[in-house]
C-alpha positions in Angstrom: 4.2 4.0 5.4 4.4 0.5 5.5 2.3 0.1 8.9 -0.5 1.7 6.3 -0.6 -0.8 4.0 0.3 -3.9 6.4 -2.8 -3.1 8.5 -4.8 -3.1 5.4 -8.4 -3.9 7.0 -8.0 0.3 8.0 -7.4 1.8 4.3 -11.1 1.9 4.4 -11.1 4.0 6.9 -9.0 7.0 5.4 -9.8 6.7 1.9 -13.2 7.2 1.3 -13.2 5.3 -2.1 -12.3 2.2 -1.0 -15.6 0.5 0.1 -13.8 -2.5 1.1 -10.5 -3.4 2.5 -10.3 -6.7 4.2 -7.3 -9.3 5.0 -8.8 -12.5 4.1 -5.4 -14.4 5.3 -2.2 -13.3 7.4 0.4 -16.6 6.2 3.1 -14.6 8.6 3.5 -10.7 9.9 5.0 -9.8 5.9 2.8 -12.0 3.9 -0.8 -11.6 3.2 -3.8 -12.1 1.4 -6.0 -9.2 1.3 -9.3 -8.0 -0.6 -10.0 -4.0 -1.8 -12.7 -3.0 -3.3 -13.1 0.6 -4.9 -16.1 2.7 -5.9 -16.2 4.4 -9.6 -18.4 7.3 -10.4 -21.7 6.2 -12.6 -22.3 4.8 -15.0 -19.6 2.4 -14.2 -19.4 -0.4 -11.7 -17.4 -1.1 -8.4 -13.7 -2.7 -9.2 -12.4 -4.9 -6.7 -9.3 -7.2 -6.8 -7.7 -9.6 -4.6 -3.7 -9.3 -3.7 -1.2 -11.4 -2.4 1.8 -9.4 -0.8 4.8 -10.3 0.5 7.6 -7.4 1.9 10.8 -8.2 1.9 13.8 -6.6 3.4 16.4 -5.3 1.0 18.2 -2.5 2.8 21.6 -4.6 2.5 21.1 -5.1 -1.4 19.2 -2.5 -2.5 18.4 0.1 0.5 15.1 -0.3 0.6 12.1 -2.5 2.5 10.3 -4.0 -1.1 6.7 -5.4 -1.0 5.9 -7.1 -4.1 2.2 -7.9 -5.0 0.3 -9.4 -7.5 -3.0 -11.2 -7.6 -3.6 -14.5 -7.7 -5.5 -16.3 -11.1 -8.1 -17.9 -9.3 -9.1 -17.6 -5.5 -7.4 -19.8 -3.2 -9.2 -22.6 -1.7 -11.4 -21.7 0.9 -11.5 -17.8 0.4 -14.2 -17.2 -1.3 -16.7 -17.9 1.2 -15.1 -15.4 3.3 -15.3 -12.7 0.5 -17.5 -9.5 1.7 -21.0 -9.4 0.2 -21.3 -8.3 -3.2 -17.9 -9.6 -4.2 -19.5 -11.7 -7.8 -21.0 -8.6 -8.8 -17.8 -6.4 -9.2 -15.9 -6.3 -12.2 -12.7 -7.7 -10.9 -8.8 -6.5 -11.8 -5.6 -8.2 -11.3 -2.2 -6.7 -10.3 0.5 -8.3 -12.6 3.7 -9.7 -11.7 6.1 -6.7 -11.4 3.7 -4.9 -9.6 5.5 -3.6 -5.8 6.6 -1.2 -3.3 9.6 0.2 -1.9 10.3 2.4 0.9 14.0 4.3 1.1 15.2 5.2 4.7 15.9 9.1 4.2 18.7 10.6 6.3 18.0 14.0 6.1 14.1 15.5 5.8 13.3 16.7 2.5 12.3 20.5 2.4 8.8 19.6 1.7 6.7 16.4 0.5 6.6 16.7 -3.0 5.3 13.8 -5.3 6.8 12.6 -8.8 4.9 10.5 -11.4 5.3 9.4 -15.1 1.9 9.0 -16.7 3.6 6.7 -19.6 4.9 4.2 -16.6 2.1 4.8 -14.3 5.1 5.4 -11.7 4.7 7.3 -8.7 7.4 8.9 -5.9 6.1 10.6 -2.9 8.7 12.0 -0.3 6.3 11.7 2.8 7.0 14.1 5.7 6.2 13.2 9.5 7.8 14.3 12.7 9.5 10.9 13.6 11.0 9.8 9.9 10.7 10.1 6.3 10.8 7.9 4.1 10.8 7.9 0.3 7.9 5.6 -1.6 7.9 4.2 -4.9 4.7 2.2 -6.2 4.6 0.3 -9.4 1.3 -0.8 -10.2 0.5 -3.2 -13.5 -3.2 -3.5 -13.7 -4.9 -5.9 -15.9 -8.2 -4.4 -16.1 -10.5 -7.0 -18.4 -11.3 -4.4 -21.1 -10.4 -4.3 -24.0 -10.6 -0.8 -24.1 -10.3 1.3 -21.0 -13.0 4.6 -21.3 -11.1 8.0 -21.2 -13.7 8.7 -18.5 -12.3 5.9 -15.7 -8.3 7.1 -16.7 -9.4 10.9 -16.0 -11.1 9.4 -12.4 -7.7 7.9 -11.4 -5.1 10.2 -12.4 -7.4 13.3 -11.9 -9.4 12.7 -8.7 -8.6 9.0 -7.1 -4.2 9.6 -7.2 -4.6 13.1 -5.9 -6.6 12.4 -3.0 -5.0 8.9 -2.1 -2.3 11.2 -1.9 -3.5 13.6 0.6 -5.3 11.1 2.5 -2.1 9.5 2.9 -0.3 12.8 3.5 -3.1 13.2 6.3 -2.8 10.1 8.3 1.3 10.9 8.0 1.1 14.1 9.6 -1.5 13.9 12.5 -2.8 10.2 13.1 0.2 8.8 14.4 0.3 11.5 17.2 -2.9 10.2 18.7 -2.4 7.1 20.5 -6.2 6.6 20.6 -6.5 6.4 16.6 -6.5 2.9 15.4 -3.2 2.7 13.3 -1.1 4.0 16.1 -2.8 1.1 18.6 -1.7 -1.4 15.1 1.6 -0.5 15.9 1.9 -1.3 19.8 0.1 -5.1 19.1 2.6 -5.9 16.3 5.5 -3.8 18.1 8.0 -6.9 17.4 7.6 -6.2 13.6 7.5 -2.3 13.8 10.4 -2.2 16.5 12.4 -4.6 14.3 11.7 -2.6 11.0 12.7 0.8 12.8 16.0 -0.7 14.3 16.6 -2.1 10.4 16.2 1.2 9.1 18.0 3.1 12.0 21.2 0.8 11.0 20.7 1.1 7.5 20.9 5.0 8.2 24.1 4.4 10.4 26.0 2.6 7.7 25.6 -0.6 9.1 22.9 -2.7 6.8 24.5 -5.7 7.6 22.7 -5.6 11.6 20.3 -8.1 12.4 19.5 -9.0 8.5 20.0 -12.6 9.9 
């Protein structure tokens, strides 16, 4: 899962929504800047947002890899001539502080990949199945949206058709693009191997009791 969002310039590519998903800066291999963009039915426009993310790992502490995200107040010098076209005509959203990710080794597969959300918290789990791990997800996302009032008509859109397929488009790539060498996330993972290897060994020893292994 976290090969997904890291190679963010692909979420395009298997979510059919987002009309834009570009990393406008890479400061190191676990901290970007990137820019999303996502199309809403009529009569309401484009949203698009900016995010910095940083991941962190936690599986000593808290036994999980965290990336926390949030978006920045105003664009950071230089980026916005590098925005894609059409960027000062969306209505634009933030991610608040408090906003992240986790992802929880699993020992065991679950018996299926179920998903878990609180529509007062806007939480979400997912239990993610594949044939080579699993790993447990939790996103917490605080959107500022710019309204003061939020139209029952966009909230229906997210939590009845945008989470749902996000979901299975996610639940998709899990379960058959990794097994083709030739799709473009799996090549992702050979040209940034140090990270990946290291983050699989991290989680291996997490898994073996020892969470202590090369957290140096």
């Amino acid at each position: 899962p976290l090969s997904m969002a890291r190679e963010f310039d692909l979420v395009k590519s298997w979510n059919n929504y987002i009309t834009n998903s570009n990393v406008m800066r890479t400061y190191c291999d676990v901290d970007l800047l990137v820019y999303a963009s996502v199309w809403f039915p009529w009569p309401f426009a484009e949203r698009d947002v900016l995010i910095s993310a940083v991941a962190d790992d936690r599986l000593k502490e808290n036994g999980v890899v965290a990336v926390s995200f949030a978006s920045p107040r105003t664009t950071p010098s230089g980026v916005e001539p590098d925005l894609p076209a059409g960027a000062d005509q969306r209505v634009h959203i933030h991610f608040t502080s408090g906003s992240c990710m986790t992802m929880k080794p699993l020992a065991a597969p679950p018996a299926a990949a179920t998903v878990r959300s609180s529509s007062s918290t806007g939480d979400a789990q997912v239990v993610a199945e594949s044939s080579s791990q699993h790993t447990e997800v939790v996103i917490v996302a605080n959107i500022e949206t710019g309204m003061a009032y939020v139209p029952e008509a966009i909230i229906q859109f997210v939590l009845r058709v945008f989470a749902p397929f996000m979901y299975s488009a996610v639940l998709k790539v899990l379960h058959s693009t990794f097994d083709d060498p030739t799709q473009a996330l799996p090549q992702r993972l050979v040209q940034h191997h140090e990270l990946y290897d290291l983050l699989r060994q991290r989680c291996q020893d997490y898994l073996d009791g020892h969470p202590d292994a090369l957290a140096q």
